[in-house]
C-alpha positions as CSV (number, residue, x, y, z in Angstrom):
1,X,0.0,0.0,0.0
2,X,1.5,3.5,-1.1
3,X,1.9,6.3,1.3
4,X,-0.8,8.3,-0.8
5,X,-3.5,5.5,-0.2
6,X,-3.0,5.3,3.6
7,X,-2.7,9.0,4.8
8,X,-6.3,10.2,5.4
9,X,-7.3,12.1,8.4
10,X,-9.9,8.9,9.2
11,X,-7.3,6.1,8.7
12,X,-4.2,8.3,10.9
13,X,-7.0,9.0,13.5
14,X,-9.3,6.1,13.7
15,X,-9.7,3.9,17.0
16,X,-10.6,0.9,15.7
17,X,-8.3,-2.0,14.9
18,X,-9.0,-4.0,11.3
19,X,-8.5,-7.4,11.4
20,X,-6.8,-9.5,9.0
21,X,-8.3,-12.6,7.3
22,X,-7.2,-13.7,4.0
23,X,-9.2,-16.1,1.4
24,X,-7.0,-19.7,1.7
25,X,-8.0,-22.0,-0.6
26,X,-11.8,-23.4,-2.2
27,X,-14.7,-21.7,-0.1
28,X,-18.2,-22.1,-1.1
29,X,-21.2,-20.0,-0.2
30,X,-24.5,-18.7,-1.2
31,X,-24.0,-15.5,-1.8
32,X,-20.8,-14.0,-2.2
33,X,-20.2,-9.8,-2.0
34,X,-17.0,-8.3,-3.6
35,X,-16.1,-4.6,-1.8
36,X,-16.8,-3.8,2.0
37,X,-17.6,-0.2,1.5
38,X,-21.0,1.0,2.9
39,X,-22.9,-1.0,-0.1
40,X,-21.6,-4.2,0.1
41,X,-21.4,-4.1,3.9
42,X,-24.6,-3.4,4.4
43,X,-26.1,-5.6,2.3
44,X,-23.8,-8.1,4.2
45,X,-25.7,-7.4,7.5
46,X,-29.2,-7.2,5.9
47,X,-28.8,-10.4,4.2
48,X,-27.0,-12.5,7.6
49,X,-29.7,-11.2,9.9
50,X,-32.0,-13.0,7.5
51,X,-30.0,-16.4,7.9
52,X,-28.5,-16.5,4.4
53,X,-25.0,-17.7,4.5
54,X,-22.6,-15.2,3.2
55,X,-18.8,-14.6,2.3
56,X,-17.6,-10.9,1.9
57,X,-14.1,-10.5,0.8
58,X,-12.6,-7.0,0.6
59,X,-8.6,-6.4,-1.2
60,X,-7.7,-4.0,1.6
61,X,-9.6,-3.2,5.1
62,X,-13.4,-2.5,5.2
63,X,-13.8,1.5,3.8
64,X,-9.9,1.2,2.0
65,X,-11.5,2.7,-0.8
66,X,-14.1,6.1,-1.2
67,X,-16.2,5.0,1.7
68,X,-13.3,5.6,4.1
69,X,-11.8,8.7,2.1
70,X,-15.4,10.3,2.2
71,X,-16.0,13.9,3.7
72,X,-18.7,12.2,5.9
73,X,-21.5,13.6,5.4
74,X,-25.0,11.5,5.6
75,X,-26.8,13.7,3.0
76,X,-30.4,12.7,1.5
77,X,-30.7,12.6,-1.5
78,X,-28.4,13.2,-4.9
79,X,-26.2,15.2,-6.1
80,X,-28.9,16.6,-8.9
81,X,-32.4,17.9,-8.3
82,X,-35.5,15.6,-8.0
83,X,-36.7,16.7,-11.7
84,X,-33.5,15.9,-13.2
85,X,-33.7,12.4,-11.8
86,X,-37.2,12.0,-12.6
87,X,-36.5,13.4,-16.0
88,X,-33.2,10.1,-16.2
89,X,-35.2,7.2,-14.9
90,X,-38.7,8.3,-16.1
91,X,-41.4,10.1,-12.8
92,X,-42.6,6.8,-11.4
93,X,-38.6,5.5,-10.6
94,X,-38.1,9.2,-9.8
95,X,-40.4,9.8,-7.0
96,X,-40.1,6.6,-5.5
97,X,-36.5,7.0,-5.3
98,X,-36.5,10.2,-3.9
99,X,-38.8,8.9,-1.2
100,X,-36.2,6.5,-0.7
101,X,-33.2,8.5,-0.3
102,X,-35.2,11.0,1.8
103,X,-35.3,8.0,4.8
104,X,-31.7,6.7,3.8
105,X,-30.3,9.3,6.6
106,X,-32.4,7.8,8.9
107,X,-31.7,4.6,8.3
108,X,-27.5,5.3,8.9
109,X,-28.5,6.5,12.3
110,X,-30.7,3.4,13.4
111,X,-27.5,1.7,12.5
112,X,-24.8,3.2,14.6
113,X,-27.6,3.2,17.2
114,X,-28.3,-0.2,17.0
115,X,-25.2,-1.9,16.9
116,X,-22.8,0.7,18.8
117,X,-20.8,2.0,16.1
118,X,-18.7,4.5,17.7
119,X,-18.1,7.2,14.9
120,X,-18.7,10.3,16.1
121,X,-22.2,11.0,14.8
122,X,-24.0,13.9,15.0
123,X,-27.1,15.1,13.5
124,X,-27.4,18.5,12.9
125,X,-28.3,19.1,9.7
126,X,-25.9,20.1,6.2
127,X,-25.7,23.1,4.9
128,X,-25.6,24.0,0.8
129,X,-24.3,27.0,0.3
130,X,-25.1,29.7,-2.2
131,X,-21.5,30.9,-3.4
132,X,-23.4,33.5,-6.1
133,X,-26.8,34.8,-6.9
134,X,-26.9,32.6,-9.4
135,X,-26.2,29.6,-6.7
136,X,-28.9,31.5,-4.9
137,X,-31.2,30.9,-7.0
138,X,-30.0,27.1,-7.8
139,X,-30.7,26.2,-4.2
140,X,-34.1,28.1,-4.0
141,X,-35.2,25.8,-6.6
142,X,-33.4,23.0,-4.9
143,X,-35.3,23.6,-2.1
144,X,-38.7,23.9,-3.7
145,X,-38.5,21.1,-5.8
146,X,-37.3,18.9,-2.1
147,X,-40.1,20.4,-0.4
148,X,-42.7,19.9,-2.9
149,X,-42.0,16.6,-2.5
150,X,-42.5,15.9,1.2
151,X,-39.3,17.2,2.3
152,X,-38.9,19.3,5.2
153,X,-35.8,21.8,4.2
154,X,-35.0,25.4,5.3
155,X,-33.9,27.9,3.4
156,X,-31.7,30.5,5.4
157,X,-30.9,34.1,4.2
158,X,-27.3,35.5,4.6
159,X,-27.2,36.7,8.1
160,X,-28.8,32.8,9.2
161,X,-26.0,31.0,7.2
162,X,-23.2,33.0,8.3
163,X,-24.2,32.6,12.3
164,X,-23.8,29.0,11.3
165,X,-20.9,29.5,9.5
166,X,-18.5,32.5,9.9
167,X,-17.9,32.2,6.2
168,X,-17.7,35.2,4.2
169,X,-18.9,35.7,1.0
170,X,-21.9,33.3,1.0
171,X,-25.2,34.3,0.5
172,X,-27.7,32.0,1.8
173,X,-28.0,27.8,2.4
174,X,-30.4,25.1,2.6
175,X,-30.2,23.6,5.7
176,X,-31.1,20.1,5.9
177,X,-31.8,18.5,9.4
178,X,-32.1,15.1,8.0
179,X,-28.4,14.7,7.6
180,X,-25.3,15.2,9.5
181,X,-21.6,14.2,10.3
182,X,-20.0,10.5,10.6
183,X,-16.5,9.5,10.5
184,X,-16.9,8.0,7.5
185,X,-14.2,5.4,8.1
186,X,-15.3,4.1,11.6
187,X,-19.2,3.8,10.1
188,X,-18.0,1.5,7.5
189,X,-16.0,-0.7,9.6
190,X,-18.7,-0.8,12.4
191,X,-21.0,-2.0,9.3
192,X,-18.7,-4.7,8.5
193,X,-18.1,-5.9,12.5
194,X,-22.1,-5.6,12.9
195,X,-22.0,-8.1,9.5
196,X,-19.6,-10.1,11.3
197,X,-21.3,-10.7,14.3
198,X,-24.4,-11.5,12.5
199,X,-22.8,-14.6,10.8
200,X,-21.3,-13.1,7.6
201,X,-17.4,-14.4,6.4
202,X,-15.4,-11.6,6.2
203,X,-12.0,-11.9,4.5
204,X,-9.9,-8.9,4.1
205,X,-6.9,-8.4,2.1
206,X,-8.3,-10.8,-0.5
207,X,-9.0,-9.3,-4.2
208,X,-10.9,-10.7,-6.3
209,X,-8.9,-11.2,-9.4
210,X,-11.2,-12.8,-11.8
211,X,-15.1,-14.1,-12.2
212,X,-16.3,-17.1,-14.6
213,X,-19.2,-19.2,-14.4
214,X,-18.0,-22.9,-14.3
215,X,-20.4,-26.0,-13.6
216,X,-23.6,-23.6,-12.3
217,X,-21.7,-21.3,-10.3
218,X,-19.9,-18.3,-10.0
219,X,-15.2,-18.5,-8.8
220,X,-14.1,-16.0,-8.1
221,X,-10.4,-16.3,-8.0
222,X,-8.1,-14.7,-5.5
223,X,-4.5,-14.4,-4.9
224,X,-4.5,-17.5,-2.7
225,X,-7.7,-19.4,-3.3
226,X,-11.3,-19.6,-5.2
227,X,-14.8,-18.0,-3.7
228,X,-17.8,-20.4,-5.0
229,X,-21.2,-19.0,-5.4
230,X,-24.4,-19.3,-6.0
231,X,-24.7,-15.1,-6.6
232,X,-22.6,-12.2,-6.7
233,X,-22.8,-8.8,-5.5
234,X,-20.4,-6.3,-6.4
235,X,-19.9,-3.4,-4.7
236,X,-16.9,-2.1,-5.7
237,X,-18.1,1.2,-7.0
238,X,-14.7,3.6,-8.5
239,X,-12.5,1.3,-6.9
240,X,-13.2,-2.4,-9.0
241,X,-10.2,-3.9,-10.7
242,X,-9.7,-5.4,-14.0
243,X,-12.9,-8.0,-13.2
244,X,-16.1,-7.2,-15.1
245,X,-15.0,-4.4,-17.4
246,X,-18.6,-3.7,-18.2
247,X,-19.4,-2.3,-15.1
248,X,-16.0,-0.2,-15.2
249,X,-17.3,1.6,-18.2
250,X,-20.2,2.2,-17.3
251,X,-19.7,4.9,-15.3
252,X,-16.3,8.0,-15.2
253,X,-14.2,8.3,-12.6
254,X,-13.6,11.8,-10.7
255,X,-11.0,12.5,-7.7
256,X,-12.4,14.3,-4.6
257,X,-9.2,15.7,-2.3
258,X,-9.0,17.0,0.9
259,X,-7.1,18.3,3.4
260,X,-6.7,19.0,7.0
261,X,-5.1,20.9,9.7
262,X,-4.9,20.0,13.4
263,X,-7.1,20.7,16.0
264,X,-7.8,24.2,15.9
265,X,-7.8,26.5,19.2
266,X,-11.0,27.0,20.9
267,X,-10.6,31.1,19.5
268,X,-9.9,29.5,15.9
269,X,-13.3,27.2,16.5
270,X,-15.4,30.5,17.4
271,X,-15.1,31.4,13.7
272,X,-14.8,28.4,11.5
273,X,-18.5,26.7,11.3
274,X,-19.5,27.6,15.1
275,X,-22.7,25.4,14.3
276,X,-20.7,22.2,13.6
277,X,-22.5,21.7,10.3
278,X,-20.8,20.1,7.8
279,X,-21.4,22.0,4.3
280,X,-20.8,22.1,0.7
281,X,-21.3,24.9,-2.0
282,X,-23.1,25.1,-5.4
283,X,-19.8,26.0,-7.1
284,X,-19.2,23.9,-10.6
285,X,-16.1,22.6,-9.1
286,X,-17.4,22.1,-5.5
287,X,-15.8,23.0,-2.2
288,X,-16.5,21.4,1.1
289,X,-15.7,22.5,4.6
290,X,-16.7,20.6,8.3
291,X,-14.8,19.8,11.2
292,X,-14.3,17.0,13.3
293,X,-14.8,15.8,16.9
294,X,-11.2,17.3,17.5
295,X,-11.9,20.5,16.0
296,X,-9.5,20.2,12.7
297,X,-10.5,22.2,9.9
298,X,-11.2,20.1,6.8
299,X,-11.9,21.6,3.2
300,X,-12.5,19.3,0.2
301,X,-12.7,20.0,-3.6
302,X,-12.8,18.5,-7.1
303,X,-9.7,16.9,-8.4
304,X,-6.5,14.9,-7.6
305,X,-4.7,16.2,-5.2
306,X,-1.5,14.2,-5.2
307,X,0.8,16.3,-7.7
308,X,4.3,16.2,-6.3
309,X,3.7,17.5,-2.6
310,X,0.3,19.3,-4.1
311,X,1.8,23.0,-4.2
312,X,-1.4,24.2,-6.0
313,X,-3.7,22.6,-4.0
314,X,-2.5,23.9,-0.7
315,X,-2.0,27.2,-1.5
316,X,-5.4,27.1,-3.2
317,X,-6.3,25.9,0.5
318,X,-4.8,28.5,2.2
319,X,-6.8,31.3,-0.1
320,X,-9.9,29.9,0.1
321,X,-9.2,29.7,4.5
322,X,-8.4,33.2,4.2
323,X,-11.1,34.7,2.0
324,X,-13.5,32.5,3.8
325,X,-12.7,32.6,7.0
326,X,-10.4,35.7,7.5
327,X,-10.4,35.2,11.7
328,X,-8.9,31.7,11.6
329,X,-5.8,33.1,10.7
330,X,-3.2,31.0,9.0
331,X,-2.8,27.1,9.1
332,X,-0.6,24.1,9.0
333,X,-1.7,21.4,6.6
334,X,-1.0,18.2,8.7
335,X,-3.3,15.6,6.5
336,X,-4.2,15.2,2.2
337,X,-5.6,12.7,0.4
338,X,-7.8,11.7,-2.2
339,X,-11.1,9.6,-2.8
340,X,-12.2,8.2,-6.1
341,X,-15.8,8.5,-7.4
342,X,-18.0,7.3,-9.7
343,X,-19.7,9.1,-11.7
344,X,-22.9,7.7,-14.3
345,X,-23.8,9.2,-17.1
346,X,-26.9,11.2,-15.6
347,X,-25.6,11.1,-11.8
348,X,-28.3,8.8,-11.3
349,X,-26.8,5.3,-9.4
350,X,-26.5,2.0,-11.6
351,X,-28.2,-1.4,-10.0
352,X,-27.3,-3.8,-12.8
353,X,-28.1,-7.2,-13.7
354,X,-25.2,-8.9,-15.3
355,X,-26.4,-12.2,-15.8
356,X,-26.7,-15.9,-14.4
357,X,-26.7,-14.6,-10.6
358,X,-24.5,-11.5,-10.5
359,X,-25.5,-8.3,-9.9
360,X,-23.7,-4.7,-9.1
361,X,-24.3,-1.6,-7.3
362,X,-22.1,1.3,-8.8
363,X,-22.2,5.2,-9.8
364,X,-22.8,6.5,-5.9
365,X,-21.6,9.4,-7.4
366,X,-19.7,11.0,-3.8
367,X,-23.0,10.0,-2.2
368,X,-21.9,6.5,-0.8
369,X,-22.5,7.1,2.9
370,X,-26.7,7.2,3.2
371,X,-27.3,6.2,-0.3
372,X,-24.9,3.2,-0.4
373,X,-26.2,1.6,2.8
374,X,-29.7,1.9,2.0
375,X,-29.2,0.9,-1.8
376,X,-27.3,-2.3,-0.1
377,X,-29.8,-3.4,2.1
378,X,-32.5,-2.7,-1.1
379,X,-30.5,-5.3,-3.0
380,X,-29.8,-7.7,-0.2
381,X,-33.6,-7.8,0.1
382,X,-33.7,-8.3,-3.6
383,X,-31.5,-11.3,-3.3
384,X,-33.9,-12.8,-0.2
385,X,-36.7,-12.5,-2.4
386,X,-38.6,-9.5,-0.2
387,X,-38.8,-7.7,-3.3
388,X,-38.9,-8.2,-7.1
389,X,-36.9,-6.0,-9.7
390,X,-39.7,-3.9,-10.3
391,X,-40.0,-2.9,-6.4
392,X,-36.7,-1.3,-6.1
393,X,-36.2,2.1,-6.0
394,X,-34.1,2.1,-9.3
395,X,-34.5,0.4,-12.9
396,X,-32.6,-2.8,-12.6
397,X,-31.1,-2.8,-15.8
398,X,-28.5,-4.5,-18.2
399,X,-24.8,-2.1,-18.5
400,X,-23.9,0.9,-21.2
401,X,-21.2,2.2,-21.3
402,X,-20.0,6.1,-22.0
403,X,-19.3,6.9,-24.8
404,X,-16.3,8.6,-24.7
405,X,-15.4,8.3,-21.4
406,X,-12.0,8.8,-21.1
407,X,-12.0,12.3,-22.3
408,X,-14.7,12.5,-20.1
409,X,-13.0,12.1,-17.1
410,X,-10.1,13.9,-18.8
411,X,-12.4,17.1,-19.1
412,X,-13.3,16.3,-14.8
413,X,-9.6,16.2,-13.8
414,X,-8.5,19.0,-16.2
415,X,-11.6,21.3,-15.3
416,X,-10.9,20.9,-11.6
417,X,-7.2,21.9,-11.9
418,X,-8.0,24.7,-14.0
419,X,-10.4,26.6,-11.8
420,X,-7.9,26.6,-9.3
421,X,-5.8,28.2,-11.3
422,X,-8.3,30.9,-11.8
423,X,-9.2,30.9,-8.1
424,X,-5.1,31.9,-7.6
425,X,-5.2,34.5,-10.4
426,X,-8.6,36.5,-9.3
């Protein structure tokens, strides 16, 4: 494991200890789950709890990949408006899963409830910040559009969202009380212990290397052995390997970066998001900021941060600190890394249906933490036969791929970097 892949704030920090199980030789089981990020995790617990025997196998430690690299926040909901993702899956699909999604907050905190996960949650509400009239405007229909729809979302004028804040130059939010903070890293493993505990077969540090169907079933081959199944989940999202290309392309991949500082004074804290909300902004190329339960100041943006010791990126990071929030004052950078997501062609999540028994959650688009666990337990229920295709809340369908989709995420990447050029040149 490279330096770059095991330096996030959540992996230095964290107090739990991942255990180490590696796949040895020919193990059979029912139904077999590649990735232990939120999604396969929690579809790992939903389906033990219902007696099905189950064999998860992970290539690093349960939330290696954008589950543990995440900003943490349990938002509802998508990236795009309701009436764009009624207009990419059709109204029926649409609404329901935007009813869906609205309860997917709910269901993360029933989980840390129920089975003790120590992650410092806290529900408080996110904020989405206006950065321009124009992102004014955005979020007032935003918020109209989740409203009209049964949801329960404040809209907050200048003076509200800077009592929350201390951030200059913003001009209103949506505040959203159904969401909050996690550390993202601690939820995910908590999922996987809770799936342990219920009777799943975790093995970590085990990729899967390759799939076929031999003799009725599925093998999965790993470096030291075979997984034999009856089904397949994967639930790999932007971090699966050269197994099943069709899933790869079916969706781009974009870096989100972050970095952090350590713990800020209490002074400092006084004027760096006094309402502990963690937020994001309705730039193009997106900011984030939140803290944590040690009071370190974390900002987040678009693209790859690990250039040779990221020169751009932190003094990008030190601009936007003090144009934002002038009365921090200056700050050391003690933490950086980056998170890979993926992103579908409408920014609508993919539940496909490969074939013969094998299915695959993908395109969480940066929205893994509420989304993913409620879309895994949806499919874990689809595989105990609660539900039929047409009762989840998205299209099972068969994969496309981009067209194109290398200079897609060519035109992410490249974007990103640019505007931070422009942000140093303004």
């Amino acid at each position: 494991m490279s330096k770059q892949e095991n330096n996030s704030l959540w992996s230095l920090t964290r107090n739990s200890i991942p255990e180490k199980m590696i796949l040895s030789g020919d193990i059979r089981t029912d139904i077999a789950i590649i990735g232990g990020g939120y999604a396969g995790s929690s579809a790992a617990l939903r389906l033990t709890e219902a007696g099905s025997d189950v064999t998860l196998i992970e290539a690093e430690y349960s939330g290696f990949g954008g589950s543990g690299r995440n900003v943490g926040l349990t938002n509802a909901g998508l990236w795009i408006n309701p009436e764009d993702v009624e207009l990419a899956i059709g109204k029926k699909y649409g609404e329901r899963l935007h009813e869906f999604l609205s309860a997917a907050p709910d269901l993360v905190y029933d989980l840390i409830e129920e089975h003790d996960i120590e992650c410092d949650a806290l529900r408080n509400g996110t904020l989405h910040l206006a950065h321009s009239a124009a992102g004014l405007k955005a979020i007032e229909e935003r918020a109209w559009q989740i409203n009209a729809r049964g949801g329960r979302v404040m809209l907050l004028d200048k003076a509200a969202t800077y009592k929350l804040t201390a951030a200059e130059n913003y001009l209103g939010a949506i505040h959203d009380m159904r969401a909050g903070t996690i550390q993202p890293l601690e939820y995910c493993h908590g999922l996987m212990v809770a799936a342990k505990k219920a009777g799943a077969t975790i093995y970590n540090g085990t990729p899967a290397q390759s799939i076929r169907h031999k003799r009725g079933k599925w093998h999965i081959k790993t470096p030291n052995g075979f997984l034999i199944a009856e089904r397949v989940l994967v639930a790999t999202n932007a971090y699966i390997t050269n197994i099943l290309p069709v899933v790869r392309n079916s969706f781009s991949t974009m870096y989100y970066s972050q970095m952090a500082t350590a713990p800020l004074s209490e002074e400092q804290l006084k004027h760096f998001l006094p309402g502990r909300n963690g937020t994001w902004d309705t730039r193009t190329i997106m900011r984030s900021f939140r803290t944590d339960a040690a009071g370190r100041l974390i900002i987040g943006t678009i693209g790859n941060i690990f250039k040779e010791d990221a020169p751009l990126f932190k003094s990008w990071a030190n601009k936007v600190v003090e144009d934002t929030f002038p009365d921090v004052g200056s700050v050391e950078w003690t933490y950086k890394w980056s998170g890979k997501i993926a992103c579908p062609k409408k920014f609508v999540p993919n539940l496909h249906d490969l074939g013969r028994g094998v299915y695959s959650i993908s395109g969480l688009s940066g929205r893994g933490i509420a989304p993913g666990t409620a879309l895994g337990r949806s499919m874990a229920d689809y595989l105990l036969g609660r539900i039929n295709s047409t009762e989840l809340p998205l299209p099972m369908t068969t994969t496309q791929p981009i067209a194109f989709n290398k200079f897609r995420e060519l035109a992410f990447e490249c974007g990103s970097q640019l505007s931070r050029i422009y942000d140093h040149l303004r």
